[in-house]
C-alpha positions as CSV (number, residue, x, y, z in Angstrom):
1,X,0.0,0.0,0.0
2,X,2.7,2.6,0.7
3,X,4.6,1.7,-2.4
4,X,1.8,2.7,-4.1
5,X,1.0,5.7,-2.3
6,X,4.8,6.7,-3.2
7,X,4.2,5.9,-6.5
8,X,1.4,7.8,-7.2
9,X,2.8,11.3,-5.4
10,X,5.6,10.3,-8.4
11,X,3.0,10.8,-10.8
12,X,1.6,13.7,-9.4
13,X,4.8,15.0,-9.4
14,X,6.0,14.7,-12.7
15,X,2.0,15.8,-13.7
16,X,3.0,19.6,-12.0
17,X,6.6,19.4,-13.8
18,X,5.8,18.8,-16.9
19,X,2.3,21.3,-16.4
20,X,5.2,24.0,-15.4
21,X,7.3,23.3,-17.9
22,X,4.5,23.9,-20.7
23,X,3.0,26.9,-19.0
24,X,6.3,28.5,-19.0
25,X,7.1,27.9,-22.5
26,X,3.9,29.0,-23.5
27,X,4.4,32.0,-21.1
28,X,7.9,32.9,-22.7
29,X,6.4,32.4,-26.0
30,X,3.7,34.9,-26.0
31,X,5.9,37.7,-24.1
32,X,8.4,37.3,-26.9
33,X,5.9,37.2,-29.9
34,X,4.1,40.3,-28.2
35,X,7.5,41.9,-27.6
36,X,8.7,41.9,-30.7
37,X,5.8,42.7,-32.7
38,X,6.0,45.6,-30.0
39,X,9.6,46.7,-30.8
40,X,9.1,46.5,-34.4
41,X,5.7,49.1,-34.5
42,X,8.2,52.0,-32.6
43,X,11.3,51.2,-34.0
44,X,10.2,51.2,-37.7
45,X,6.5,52.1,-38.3
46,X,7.3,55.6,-35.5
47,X,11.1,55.3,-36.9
48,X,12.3,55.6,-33.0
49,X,15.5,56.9,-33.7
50,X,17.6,55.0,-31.0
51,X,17.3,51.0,-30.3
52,X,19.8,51.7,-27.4
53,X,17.5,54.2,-25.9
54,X,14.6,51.9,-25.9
55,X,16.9,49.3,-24.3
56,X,17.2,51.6,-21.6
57,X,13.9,51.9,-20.7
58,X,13.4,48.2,-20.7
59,X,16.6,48.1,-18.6
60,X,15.0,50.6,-16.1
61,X,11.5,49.5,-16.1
62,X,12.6,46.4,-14.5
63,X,14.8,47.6,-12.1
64,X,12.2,49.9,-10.7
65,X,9.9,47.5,-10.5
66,X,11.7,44.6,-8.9
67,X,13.1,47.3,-6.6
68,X,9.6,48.5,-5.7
69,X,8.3,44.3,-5.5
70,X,11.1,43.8,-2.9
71,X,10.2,47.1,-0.8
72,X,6.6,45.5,-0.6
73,X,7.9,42.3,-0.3
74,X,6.5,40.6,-3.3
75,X,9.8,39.3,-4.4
76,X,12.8,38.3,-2.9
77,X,16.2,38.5,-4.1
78,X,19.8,38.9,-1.9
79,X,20.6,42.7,-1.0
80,X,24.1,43.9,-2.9
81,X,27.0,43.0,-1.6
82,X,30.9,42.8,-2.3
83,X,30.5,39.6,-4.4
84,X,27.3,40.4,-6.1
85,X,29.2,40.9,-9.3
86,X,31.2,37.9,-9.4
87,X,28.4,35.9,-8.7
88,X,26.6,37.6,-11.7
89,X,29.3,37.5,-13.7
90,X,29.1,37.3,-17.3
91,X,25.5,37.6,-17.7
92,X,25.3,41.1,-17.3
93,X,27.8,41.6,-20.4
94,X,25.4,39.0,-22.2
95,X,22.2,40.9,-21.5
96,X,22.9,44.1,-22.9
97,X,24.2,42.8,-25.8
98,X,21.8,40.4,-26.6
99,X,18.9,43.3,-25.9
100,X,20.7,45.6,-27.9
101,X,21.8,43.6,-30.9
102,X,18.7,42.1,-31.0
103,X,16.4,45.8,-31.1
104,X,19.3,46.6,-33.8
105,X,18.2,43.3,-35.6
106,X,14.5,44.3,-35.5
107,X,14.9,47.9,-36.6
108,X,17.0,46.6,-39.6
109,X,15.4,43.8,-41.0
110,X,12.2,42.7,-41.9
111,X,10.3,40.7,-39.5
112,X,10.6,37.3,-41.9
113,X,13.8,37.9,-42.0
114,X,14.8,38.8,-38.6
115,X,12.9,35.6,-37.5
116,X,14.9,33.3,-39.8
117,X,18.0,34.5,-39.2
118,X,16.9,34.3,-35.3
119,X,17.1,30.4,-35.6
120,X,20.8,30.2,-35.9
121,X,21.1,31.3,-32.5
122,X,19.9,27.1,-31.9
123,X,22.4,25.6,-33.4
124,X,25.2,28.4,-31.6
125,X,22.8,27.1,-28.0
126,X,23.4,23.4,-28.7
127,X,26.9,24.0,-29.4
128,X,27.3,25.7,-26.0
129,X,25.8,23.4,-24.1
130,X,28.1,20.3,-25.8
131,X,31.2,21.8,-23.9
132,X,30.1,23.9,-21.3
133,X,27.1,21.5,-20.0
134,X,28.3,18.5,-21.3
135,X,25.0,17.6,-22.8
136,X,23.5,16.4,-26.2
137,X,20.5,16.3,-27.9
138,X,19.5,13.1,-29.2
139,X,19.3,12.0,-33.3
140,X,15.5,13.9,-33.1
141,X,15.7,17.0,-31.9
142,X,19.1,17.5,-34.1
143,X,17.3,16.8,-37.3
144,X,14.7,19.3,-36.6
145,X,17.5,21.5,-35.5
146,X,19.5,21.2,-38.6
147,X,15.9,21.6,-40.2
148,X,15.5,24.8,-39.2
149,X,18.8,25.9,-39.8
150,X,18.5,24.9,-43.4
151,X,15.3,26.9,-43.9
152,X,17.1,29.7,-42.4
153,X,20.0,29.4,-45.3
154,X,17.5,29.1,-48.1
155,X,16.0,32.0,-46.9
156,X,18.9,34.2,-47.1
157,X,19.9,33.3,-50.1
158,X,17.0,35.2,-52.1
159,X,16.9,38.3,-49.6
160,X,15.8,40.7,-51.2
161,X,15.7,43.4,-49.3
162,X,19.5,41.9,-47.7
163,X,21.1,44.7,-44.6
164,X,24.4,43.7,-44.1
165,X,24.4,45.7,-40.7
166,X,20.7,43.9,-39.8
167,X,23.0,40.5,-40.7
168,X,25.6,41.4,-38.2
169,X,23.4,42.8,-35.7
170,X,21.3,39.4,-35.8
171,X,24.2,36.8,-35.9
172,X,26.0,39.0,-32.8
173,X,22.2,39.0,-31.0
174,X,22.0,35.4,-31.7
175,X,25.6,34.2,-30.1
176,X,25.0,36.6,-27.5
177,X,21.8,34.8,-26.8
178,X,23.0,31.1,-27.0
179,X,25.7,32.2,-24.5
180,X,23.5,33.9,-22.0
181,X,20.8,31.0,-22.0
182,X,23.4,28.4,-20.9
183,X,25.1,30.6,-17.9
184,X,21.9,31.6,-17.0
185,X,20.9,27.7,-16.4
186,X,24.0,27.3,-15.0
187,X,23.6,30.7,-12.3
188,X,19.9,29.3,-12.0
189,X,21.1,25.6,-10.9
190,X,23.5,27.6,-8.4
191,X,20.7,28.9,-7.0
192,X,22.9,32.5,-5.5
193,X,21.2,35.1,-6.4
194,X,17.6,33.3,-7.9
195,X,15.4,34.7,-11.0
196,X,14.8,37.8,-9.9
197,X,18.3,38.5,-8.4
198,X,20.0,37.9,-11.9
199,X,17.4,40.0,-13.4
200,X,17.2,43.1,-11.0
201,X,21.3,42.8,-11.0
202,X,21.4,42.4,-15.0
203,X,19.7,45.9,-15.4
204,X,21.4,47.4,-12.2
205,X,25.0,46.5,-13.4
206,X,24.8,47.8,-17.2
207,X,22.3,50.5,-17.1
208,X,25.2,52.9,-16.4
209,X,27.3,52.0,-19.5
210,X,24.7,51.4,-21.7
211,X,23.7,55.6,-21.1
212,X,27.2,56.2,-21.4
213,X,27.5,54.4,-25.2
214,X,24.4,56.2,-26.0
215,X,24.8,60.1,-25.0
216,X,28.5,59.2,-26.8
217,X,26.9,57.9,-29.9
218,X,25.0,61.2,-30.3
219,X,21.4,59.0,-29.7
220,X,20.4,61.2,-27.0
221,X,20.4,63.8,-29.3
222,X,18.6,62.0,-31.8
223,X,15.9,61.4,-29.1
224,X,15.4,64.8,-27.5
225,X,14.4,66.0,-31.2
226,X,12.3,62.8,-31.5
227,X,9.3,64.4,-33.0
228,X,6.2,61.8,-32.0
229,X,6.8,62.8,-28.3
230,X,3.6,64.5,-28.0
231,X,2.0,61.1,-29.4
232,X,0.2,59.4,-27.1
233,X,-0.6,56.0,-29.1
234,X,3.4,55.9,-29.8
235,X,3.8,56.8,-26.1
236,X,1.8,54.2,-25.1
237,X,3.4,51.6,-27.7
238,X,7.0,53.1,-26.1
239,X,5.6,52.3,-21.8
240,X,4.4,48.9,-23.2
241,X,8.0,47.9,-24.9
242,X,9.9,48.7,-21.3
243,X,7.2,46.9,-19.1
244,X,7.4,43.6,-22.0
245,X,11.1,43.7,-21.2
246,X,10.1,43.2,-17.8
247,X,7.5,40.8,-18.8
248,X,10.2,39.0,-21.4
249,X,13.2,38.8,-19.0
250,X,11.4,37.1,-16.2
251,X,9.0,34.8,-18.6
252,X,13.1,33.5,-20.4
253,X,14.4,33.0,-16.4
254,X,11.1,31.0,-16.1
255,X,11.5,28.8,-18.9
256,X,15.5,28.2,-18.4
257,X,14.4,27.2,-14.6
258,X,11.7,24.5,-16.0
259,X,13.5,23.7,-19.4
260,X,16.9,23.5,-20.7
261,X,18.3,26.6,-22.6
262,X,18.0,25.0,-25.7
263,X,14.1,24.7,-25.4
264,X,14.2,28.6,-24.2
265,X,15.7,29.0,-27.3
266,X,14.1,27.5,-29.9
267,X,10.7,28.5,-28.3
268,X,11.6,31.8,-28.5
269,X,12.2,31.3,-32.2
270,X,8.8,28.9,-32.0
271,X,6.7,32.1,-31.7
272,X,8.1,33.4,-34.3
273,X,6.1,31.2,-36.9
274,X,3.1,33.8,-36.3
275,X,5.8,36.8,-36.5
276,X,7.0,35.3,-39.7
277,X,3.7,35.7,-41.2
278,X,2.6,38.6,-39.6
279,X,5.6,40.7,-40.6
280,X,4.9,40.2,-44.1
281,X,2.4,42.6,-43.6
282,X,3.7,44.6,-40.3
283,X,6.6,47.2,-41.4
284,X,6.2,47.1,-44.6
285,X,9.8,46.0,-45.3
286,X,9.3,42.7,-46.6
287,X,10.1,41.9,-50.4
288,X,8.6,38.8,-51.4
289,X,10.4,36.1,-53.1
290,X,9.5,32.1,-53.9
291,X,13.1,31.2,-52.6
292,X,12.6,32.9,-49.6
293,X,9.4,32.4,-48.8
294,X,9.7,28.5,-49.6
295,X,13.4,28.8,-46.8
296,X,11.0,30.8,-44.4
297,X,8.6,27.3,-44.3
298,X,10.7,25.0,-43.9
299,X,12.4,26.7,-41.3
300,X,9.0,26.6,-39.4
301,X,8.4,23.2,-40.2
302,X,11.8,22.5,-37.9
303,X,9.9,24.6,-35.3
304,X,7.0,22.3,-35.0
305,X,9.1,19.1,-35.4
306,X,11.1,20.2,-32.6
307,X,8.2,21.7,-30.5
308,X,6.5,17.7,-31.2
309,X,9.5,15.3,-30.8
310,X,10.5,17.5,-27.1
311,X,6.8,17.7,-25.7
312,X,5.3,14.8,-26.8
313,X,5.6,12.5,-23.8
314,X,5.1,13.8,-20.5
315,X,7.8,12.1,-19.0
316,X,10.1,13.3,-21.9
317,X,12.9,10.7,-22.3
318,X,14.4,11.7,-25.5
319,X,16.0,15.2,-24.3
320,X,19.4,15.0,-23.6
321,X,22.5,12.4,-23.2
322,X,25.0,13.8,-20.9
323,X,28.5,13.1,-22.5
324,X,31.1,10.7,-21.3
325,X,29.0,9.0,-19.0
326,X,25.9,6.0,-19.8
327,X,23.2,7.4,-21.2
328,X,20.5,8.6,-19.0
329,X,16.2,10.1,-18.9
330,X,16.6,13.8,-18.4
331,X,14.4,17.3,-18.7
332,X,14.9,19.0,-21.6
């Protein structure tokens, strides 16, 4: 009797895993479609004239409200200390890059684009977590991996409307992502600082230099003569893209907690099947082509492949083999 009584709080267990690890994908998934379609409206339909700026806000937005959570005690993170930046160390450095690349990316290139060229930051997450997690996916989630990636190429190679700085910005924003999904598992599994801790700190740490690159780049001047000021519906577009960075930083420290970085990653690019589609129409800076188009598809077939072959059993033995040990069932 008490063997199954332990057996079935197993199952009940693995039931509210594998219930938290969906919700939080879906979660992720729907801040980053909403964030980007977000980022897209001020950067190119207002032509904001600064991506860095708007970084900022995101940047401060969630500072002042994790800092206001804690004063009410909502949340709960370690007060600064001596070591706070070692502990948080790289991520910072990973954070602002990757949110400022990845604005870049958006402002630059269409929307189909920018979401194809946002898949390579898989395979650059996979890598990463070969040799600095010591893990693998299995033969099914590499093919739809490698699927993806292959939609991705023959999607570029009949761009149209091809930005070598949108290219650069991208590939940059997707390394920069790959690397700060896998320390962020890792400073997660450490459990130092916790979600919010790496997120208020994060913000905290480069809010400073990132004013400091702008006001040199001459954006702040750019800004202040920012003619759509007195707009409210871009003002209100503007308040919603630094409260969704809120909303997008803590839905990706969610996900990493539940999942694996790879699954962050390729869910954040999973969302962008109804991007893909929408920004043919959103921005106005999409130039059809059969080439690209047909890359575009089969890029989001890999999406769904991958989304099936990782989430179709619930207790989800196909994820990951650990390297230079016997094979073992893990989360992905």
């Amino acid at each position: 009797m008490k063997k199954n009584t332990n057996q079935n709080l197993e199952d009940v267990d693995s039931e509210n895993i594998f219930v938290k690890r969906i919700l939080s994908a879906l979660f992720y998934g729907v801040a980053s479609f909403m964030i980007t379609i977000v980022n897209k409206t001020v950067l190119t339909s207002y032509g904001f004239p600064s991506f860095q700026v708007l970084g900022i806000g995101q940047m401060a937005t969630t500072i002042v409200i994790l800092f206001i959570g804690k004063k009410l005690k909502i949340v709960s993170f370690p007060h600064f200390q001596v070591g706070t930046f070692k502990q948080i160390f790289p991520l910072p450095l990973f954070y602002i890059g990757n949110m400022i690349f990845g604005l870049g990316g958006t402002k630059e290139l269409s929307l189909p684009m920018f979401t194809a060229l946002r898949r390579f930051s898989i395979l650059m997450t996979m890598i990463l977590e070969y040799y600095l997690l010591s893990v693998f996916p299995v033969l099914s989630v590499q093919i739809s991996v490698y699927t993806m990636i292959a939609g991705a190429l023959i999607a570029t190679s009949d761009d149209l409307a091809f930005n070598l700085y949108g290219y650069i910005y991208i590939l940059l924003n997707d390394l920069l992502t790959a690397m700060n999904g896998v320390y962020t598992k890792k400073k997660l599994e450490s459990r130092e600082l916790g979600k919010y801790g790496l997120m208020y700190y994060n913000s905290l740490f480069m809010i400073i230099p990132a004013l400091i690159i702008s006001y040199c780049s001459g954006d702040v001047v750019y800004v202040t003569n920012f003619k759509e000021w007195n707009n409210p519906l871009f003002l209100t577009q503007f308040l919603l893209s630094c409260i969704m960075g809120f909303i997008l930083s803590y839905s990706v420290m969610l996900c990493t907690h539940y999942n694996s970085a790879l699954t962050t990653t390729i869910i954040g690019c999973l969302k962008n099947i109804s991007v893909t589609y929408l920004g043919m129409i959103i921005g106005g800076d999409y130039i059809f082509s059969w080439v690209n188009f047909i890359g575009l598809n089969i890029s989001v077939f890999g999406s769904l492949a991958y989304t099936y072959v990782t989430f179709r059993k619930k207790d989800n033995k196909i994820a990951y083999v650990p390297l230079k040990t016997e094979p073992r069932e893990d989360i992905v």
